[in-house]
C-alpha positions in Angstrom: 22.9 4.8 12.7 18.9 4.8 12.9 18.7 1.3 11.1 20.2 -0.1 14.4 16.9 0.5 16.1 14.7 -1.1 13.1 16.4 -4.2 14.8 16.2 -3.7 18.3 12.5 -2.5 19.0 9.1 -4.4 17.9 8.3 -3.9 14.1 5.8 -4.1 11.4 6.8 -4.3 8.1 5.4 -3.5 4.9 2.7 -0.8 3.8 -0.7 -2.6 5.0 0.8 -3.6 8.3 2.2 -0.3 9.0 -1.1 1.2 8.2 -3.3 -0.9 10.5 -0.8 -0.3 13.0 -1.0 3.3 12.8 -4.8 3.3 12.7 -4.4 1.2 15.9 -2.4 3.8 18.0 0.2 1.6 18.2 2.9 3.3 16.2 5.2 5.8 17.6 8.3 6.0 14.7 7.8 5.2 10.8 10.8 4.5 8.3 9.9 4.8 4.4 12.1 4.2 1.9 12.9 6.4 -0.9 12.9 4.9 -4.0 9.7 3.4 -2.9 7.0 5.0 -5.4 5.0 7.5 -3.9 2.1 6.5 -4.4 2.9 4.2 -1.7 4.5 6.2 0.7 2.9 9.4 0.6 -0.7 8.4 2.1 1.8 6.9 4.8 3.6 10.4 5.8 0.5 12.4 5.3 -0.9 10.1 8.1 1.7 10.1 10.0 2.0 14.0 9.6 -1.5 13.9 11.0 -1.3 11.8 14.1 2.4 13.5 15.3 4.0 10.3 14.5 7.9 10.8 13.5 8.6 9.7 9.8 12.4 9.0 8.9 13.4 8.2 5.3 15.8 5.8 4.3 17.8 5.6 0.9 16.8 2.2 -0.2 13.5 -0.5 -0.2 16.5 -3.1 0.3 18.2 -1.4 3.0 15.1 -0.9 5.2 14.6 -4.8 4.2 17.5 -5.4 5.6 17.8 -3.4 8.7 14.2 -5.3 9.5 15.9 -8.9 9.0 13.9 -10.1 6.2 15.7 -10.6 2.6 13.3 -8.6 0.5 12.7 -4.6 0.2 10.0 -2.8 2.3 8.6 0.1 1.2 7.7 0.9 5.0 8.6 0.0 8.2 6.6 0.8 11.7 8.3 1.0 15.2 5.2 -0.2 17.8 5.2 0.0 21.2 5.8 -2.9 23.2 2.6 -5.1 24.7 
């Protein structure tokens, strides 16, 4: 299940973080959700389409929540490589 590896690797969460994070270099997987509103996501994947970074997409904002061990939705979800 991919939502296994939101939990086992270093994170940022949420659509600001994920986008510093990316602007950083520091970003090699992104998770969006869904039923996020586009608006939202879609300046994400475009960037991520740009820089070669993979983008999965998950069903829900609550299951990415979830899967990143905080008890709210997130809209996104960065993997970062370790320091």
């Amino acid at each position: 299940m991919p939502l296994r590896e939101i939990r086992d690797h270093a994170k940022v969460i949420g659509t600001k973080q994920v986008n510093k994070a990316i602007a950083k270099g520091q970003v090699y997987k992104v998770y969006l959700a869904r039923d996020a509103e586009s608006h939202i996501t879609e300046p994400i994947r475009q960037l991520c389409h740009q820089k070669g970074i993979d983008v999965v997409m998950v069903d829900t904002m609550e299951s990415l929540g979830k899967a990143s061990g905080i008890e709210v939705g997130a809209a996104a979800v960065a993997l970062v490589h370790s320091q």
